[in-house]
PyMOL Python script that loads the backbone (N, CA, C, O; Angstrom):
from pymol import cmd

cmd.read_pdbstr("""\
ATOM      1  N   UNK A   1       0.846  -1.171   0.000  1.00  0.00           N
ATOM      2  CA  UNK A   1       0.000   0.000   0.000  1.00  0.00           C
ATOM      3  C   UNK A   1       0.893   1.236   0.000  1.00  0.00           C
ATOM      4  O   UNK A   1       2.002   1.414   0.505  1.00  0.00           O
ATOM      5  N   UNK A   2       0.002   2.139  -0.795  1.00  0.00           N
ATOM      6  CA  UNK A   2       1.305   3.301  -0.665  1.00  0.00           C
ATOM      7  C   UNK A   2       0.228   4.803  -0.920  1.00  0.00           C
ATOM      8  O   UNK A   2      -0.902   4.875  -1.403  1.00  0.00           O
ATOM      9  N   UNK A   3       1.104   5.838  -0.390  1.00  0.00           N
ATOM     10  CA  UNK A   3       0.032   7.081  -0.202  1.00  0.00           C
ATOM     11  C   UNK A   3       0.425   8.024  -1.296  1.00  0.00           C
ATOM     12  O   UNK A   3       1.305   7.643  -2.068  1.00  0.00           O
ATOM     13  N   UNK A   4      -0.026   9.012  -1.435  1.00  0.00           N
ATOM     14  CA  UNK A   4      -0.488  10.407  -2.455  1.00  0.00           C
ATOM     15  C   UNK A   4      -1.273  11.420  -1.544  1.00  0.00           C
ATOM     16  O   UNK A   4      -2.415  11.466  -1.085  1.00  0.00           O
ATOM     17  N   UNK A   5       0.129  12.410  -1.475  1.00  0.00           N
ATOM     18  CA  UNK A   5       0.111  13.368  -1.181  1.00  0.00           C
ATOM     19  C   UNK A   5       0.131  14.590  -2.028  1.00  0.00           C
ATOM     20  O   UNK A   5       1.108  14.759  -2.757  1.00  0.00           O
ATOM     21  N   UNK A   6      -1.297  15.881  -2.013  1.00  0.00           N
ATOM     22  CA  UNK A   6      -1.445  16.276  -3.118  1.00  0.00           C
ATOM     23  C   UNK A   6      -1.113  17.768  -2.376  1.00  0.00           C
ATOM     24  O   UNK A   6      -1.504  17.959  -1.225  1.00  0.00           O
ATOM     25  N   UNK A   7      -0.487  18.638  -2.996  1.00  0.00           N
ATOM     26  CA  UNK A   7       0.154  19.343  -2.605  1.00  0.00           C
ATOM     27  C   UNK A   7      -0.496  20.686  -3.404  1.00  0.00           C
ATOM     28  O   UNK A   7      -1.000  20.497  -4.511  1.00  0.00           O
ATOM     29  N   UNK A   8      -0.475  22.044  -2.822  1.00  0.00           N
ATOM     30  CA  UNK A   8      -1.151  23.272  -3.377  1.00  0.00           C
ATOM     31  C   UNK A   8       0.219  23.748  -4.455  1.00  0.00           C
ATOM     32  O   UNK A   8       1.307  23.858  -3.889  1.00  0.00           O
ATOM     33  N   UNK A   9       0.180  23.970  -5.677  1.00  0.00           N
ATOM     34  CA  UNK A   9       1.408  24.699  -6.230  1.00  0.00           C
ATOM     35  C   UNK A   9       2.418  24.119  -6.492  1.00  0.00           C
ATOM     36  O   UNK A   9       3.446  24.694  -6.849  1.00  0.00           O
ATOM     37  N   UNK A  10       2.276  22.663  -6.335  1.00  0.00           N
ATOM     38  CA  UNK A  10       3.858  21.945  -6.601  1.00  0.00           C
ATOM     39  C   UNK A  10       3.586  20.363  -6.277  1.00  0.00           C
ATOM     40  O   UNK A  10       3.146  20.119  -5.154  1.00  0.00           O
ATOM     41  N   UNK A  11       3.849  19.093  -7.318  1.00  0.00           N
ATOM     42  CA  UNK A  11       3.631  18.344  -7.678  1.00  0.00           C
ATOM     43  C   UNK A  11       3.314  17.237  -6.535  1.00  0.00           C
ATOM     44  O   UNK A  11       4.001  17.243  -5.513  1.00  0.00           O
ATOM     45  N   UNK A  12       2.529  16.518  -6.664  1.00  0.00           N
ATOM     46  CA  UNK A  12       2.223  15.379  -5.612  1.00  0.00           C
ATOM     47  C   UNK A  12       3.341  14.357  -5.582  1.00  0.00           C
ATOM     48  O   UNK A  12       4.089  13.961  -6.477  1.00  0.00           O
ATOM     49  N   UNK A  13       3.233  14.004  -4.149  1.00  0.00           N
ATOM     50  CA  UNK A  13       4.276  12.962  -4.167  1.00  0.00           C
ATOM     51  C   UNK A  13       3.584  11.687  -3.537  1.00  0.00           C
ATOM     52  O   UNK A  13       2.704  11.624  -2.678  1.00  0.00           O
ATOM     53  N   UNK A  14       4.206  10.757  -4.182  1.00  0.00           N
ATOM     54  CA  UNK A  14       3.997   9.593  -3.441  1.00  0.00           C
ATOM     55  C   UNK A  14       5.224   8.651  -2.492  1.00  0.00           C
ATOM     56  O   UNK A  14       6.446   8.516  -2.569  1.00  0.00           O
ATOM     57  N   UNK A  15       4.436   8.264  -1.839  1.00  0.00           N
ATOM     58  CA  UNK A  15       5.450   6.999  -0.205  1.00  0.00           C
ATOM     59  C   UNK A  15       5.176   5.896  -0.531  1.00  0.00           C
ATOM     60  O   UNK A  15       4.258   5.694  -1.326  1.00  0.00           O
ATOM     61  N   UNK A  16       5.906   4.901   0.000  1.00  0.00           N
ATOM     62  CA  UNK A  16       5.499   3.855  -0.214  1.00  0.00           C
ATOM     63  C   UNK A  16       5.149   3.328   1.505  1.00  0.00           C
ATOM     64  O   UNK A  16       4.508   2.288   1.658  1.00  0.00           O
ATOM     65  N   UNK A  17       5.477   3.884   2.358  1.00  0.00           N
ATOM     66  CA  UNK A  17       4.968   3.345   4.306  1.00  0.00           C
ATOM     67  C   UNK A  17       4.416   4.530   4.518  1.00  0.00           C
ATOM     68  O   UNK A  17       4.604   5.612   3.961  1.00  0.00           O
ATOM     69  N   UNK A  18       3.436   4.086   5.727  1.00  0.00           N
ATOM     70  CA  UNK A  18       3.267   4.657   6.763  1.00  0.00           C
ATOM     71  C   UNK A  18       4.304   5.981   7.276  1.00  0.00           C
ATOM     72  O   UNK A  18       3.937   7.137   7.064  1.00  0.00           O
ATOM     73  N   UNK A  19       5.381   5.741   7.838  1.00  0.00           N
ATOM     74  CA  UNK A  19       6.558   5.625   8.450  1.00  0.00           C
ATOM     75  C   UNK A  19       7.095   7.390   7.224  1.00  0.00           C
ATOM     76  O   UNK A  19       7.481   8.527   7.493  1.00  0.00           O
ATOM     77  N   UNK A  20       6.816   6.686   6.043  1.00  0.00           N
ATOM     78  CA  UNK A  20       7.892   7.332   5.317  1.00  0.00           C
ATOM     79  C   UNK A  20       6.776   8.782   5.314  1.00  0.00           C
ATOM     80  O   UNK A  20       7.244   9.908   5.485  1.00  0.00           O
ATOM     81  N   UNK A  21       5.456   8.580   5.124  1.00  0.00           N
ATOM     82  CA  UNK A  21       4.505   9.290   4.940  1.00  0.00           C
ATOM     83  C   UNK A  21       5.055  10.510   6.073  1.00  0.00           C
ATOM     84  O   UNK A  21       5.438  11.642   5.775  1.00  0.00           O
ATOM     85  N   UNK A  22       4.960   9.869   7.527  1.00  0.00           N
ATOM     86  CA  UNK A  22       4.719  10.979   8.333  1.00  0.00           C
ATOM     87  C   UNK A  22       6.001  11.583   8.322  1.00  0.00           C
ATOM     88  O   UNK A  22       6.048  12.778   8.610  1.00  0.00           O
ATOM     89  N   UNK A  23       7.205  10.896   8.003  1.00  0.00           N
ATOM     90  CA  UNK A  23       8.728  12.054   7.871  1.00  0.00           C
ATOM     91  C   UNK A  23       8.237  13.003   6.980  1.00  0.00           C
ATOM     92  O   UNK A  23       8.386  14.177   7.318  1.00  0.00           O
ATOM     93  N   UNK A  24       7.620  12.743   5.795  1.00  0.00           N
ATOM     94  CA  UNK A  24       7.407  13.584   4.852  1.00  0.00           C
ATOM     95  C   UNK A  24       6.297  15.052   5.149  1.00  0.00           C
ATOM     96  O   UNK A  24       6.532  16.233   4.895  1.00  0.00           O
ATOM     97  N   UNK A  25       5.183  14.492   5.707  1.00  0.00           N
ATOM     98  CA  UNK A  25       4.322  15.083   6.519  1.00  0.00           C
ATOM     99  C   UNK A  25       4.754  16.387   7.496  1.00  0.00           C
ATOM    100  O   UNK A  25       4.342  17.540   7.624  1.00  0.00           O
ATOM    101  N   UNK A  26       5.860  15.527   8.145  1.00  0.00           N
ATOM    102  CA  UNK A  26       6.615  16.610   9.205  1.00  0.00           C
ATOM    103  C   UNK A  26       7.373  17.610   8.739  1.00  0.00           C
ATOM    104  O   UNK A  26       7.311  18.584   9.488  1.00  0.00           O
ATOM    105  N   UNK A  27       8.081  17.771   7.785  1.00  0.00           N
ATOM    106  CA  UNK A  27       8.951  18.379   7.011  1.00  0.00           C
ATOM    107  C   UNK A  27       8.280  19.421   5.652  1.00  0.00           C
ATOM    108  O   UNK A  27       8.946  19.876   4.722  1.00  0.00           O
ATOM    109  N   UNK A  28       6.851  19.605   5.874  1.00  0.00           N
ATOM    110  CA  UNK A  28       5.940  19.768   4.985  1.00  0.00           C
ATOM    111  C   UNK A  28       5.495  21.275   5.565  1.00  0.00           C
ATOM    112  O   UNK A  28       4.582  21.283   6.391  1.00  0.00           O
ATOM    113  N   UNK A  29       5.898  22.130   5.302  1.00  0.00           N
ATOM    114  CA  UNK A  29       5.071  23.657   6.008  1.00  0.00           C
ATOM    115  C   UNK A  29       3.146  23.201   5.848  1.00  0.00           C
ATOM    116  O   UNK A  29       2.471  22.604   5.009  1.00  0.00           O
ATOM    117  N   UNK A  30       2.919  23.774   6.952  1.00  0.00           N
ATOM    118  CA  UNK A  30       1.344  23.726   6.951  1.00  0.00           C
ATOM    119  C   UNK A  30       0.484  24.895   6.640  1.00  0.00           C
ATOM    120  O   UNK A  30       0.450  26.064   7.026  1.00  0.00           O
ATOM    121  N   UNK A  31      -0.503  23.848   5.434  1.00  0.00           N
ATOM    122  CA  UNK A  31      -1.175  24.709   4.449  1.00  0.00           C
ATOM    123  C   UNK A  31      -0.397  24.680   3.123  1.00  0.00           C
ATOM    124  O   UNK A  31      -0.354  25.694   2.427  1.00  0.00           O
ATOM    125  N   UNK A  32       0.209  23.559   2.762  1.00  0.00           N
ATOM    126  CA  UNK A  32       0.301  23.021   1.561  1.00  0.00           C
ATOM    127  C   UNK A  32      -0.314  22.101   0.878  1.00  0.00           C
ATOM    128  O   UNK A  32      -0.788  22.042  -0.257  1.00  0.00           O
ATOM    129  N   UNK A  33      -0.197  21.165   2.049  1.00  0.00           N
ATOM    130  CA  UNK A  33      -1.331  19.970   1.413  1.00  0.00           C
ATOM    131  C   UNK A  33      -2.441  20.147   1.518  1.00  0.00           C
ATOM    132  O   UNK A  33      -3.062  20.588   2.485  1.00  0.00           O
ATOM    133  N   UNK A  34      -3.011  19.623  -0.062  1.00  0.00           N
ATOM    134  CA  UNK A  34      -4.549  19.831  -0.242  1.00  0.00           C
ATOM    135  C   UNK A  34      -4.984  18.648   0.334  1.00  0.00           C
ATOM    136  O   UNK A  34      -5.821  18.777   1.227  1.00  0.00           O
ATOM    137  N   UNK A  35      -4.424  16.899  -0.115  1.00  0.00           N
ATOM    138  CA  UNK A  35      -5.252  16.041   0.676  1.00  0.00           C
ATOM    139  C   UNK A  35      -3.983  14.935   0.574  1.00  0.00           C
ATOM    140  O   UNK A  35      -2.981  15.134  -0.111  1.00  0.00           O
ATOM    141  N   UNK A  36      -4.197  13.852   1.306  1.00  0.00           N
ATOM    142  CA  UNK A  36      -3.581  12.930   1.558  1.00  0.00           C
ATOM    143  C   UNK A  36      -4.001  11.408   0.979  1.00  0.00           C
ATOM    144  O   UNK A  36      -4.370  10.723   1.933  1.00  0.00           O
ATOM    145  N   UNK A  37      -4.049  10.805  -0.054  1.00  0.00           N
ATOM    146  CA  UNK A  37      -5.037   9.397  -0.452  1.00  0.00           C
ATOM    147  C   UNK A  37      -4.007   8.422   0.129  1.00  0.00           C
ATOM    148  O   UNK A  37      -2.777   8.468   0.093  1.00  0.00           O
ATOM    149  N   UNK A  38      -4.998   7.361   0.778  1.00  0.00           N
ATOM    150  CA  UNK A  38      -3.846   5.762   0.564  1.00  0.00           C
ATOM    151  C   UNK A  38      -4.748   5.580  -0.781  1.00  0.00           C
ATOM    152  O   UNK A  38      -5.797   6.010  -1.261  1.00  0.00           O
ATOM    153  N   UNK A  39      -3.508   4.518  -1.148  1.00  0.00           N
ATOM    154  CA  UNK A  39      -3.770   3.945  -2.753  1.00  0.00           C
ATOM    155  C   UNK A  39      -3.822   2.508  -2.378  1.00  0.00           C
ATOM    156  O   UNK A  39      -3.071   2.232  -1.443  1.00  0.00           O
ATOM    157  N   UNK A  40      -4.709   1.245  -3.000  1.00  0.00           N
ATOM    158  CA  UNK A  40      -4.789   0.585  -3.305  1.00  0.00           C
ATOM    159  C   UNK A  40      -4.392  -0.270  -3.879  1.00  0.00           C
ATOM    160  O   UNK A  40      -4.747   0.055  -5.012  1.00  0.00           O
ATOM    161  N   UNK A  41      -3.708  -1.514  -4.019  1.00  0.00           N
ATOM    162  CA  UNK A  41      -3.675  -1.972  -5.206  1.00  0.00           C
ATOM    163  C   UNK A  41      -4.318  -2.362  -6.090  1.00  0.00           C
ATOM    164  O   UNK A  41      -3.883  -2.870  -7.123  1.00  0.00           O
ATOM    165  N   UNK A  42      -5.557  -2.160  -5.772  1.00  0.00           N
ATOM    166  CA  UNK A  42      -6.752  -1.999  -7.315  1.00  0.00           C
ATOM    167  C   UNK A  42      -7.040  -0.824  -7.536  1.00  0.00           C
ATOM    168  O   UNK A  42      -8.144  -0.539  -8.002  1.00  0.00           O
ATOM    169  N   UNK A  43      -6.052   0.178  -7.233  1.00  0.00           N
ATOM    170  CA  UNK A  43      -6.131   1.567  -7.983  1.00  0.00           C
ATOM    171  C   UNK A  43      -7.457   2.345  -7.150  1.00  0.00           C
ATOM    172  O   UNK A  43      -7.716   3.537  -7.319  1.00  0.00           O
ATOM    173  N   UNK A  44      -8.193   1.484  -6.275  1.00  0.00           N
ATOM    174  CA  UNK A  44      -8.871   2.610  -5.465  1.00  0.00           C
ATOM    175  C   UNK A  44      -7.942   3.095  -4.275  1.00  0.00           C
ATOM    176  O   UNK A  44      -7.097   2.550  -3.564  1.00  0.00           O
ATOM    177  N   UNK A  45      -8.610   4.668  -4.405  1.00  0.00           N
ATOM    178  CA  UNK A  45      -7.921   5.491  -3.470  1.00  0.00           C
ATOM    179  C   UNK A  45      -8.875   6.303  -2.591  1.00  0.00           C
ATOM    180  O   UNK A  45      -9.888   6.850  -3.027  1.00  0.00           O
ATOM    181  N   UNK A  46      -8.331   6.349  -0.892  1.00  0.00           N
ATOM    182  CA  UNK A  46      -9.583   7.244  -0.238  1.00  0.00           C
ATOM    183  C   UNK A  46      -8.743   7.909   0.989  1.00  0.00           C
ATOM    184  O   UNK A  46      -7.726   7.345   1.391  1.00  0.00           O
ATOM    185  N   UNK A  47      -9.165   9.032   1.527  1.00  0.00           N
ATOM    186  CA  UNK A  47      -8.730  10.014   1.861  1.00  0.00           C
ATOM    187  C   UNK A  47      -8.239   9.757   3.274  1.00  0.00           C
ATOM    188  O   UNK A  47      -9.091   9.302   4.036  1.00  0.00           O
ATOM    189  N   UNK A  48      -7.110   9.947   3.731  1.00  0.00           N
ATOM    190  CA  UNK A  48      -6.630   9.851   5.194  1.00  0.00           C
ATOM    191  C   UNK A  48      -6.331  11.374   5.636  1.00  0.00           C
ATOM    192  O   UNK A  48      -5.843  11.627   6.737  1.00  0.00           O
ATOM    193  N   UNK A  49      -6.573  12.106   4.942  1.00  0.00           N
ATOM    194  CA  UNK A  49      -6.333  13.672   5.201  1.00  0.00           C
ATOM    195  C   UNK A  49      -6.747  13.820   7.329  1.00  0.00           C
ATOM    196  O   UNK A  49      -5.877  14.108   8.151  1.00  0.00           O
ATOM    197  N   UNK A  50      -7.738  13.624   7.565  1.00  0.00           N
ATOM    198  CA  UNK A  50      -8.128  13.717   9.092  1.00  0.00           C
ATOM    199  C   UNK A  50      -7.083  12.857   9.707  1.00  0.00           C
ATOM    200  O   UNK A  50      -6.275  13.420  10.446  1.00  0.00           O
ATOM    201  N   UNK A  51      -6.968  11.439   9.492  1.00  0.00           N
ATOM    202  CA  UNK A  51      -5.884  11.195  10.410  1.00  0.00           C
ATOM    203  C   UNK A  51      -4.545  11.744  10.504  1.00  0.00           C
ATOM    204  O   UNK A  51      -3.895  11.864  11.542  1.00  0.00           O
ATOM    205  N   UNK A  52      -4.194  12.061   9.346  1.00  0.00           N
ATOM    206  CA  UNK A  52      -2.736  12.195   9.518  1.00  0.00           C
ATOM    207  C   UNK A  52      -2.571  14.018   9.228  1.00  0.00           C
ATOM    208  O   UNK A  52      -1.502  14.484   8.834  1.00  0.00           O
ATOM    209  N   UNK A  53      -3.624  14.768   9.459  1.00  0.00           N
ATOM    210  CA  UNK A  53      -2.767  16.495   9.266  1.00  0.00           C
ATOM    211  C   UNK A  53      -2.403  16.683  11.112  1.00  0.00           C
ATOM    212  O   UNK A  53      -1.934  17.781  11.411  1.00  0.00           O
ATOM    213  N   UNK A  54      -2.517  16.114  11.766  1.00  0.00           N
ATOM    214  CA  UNK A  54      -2.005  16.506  12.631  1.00  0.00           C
ATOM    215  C   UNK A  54      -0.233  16.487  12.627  1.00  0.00           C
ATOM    216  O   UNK A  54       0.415  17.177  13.414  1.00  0.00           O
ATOM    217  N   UNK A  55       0.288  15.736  11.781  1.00  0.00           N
ATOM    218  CA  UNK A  55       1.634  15.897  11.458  1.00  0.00           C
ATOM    219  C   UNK A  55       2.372  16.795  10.540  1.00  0.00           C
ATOM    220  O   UNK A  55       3.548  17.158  10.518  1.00  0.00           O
ATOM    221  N   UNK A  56       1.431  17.028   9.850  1.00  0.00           N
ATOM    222  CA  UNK A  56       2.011  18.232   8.871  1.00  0.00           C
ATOM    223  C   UNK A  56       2.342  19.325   9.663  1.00  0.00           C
ATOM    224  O   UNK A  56       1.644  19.948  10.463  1.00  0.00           O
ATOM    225  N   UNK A  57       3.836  19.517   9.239  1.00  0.00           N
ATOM    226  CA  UNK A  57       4.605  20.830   9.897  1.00  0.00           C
ATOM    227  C   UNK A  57       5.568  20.344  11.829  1.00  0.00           C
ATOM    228  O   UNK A  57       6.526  20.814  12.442  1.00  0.00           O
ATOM    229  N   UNK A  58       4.602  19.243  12.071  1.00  0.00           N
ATOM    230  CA  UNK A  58       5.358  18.988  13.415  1.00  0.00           C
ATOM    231  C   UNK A  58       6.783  19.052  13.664  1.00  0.00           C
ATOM    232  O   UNK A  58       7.074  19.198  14.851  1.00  0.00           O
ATOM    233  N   UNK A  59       7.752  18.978  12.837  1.00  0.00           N
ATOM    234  CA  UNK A  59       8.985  18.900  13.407  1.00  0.00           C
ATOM    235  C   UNK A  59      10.030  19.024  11.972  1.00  0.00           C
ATOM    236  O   UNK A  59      10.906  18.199  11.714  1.00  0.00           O
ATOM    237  N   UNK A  60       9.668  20.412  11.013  1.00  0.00           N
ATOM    238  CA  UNK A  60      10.522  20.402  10.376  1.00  0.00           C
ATOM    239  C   UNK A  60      11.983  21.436  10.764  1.00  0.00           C
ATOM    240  O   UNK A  60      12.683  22.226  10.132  1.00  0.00           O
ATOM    241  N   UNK A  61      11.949  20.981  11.953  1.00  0.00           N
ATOM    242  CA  UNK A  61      13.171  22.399  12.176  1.00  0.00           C
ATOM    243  C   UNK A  61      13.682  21.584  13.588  1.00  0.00           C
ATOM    244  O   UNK A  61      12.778  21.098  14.268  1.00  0.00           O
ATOM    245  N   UNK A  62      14.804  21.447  13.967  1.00  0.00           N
ATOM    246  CA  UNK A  62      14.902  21.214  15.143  1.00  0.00           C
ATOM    247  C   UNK A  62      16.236  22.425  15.775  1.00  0.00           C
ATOM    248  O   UNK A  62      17.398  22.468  15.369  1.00  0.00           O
ATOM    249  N   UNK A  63      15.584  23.342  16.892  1.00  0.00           N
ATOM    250  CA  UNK A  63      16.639  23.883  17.378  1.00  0.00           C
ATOM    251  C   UNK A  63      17.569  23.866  18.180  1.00  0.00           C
ATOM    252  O   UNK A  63      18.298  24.829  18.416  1.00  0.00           O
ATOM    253  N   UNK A  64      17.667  22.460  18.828  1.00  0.00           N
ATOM    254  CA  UNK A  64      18.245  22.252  20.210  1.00  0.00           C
ATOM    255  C   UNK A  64      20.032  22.349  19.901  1.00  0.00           C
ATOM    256  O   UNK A  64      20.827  22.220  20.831  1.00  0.00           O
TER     257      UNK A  64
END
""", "prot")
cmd.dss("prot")
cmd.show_as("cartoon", "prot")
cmd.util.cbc("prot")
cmd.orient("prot")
């Protein structure tokens, strides 16, 4: 299974984990992404946008 991430102004990307999704997620300024799909392997796709925007933007900077 793998996700599609659709992005405002600049090309969607796709993950292939979980895992890889939310590094990507985190590193993502918030209020870019328009929506988030898991994909299928029968090509259906449906929206995880609610579970996972709580990660968008969480930890692209670390200042310690």
């Amino acid at each position: 299974m793998s996700y599609r991430i659709e992005y405002s102004g600049k090309p969607d990307r796709t993950v292939r984990t979980r895992e890889e999704l939310i590094v990507q997620l985190r590193n993502t300024e918030a209020g870019t992404v328009l929506d988030i799909r898991k994909l299928y392997k029968s090509g259906v796709s449906d929206s995880v946008m609610e579970t996972y925007k709580k990660y968008i933007g969480e930890g692209g900077t670390d200042d310690t």
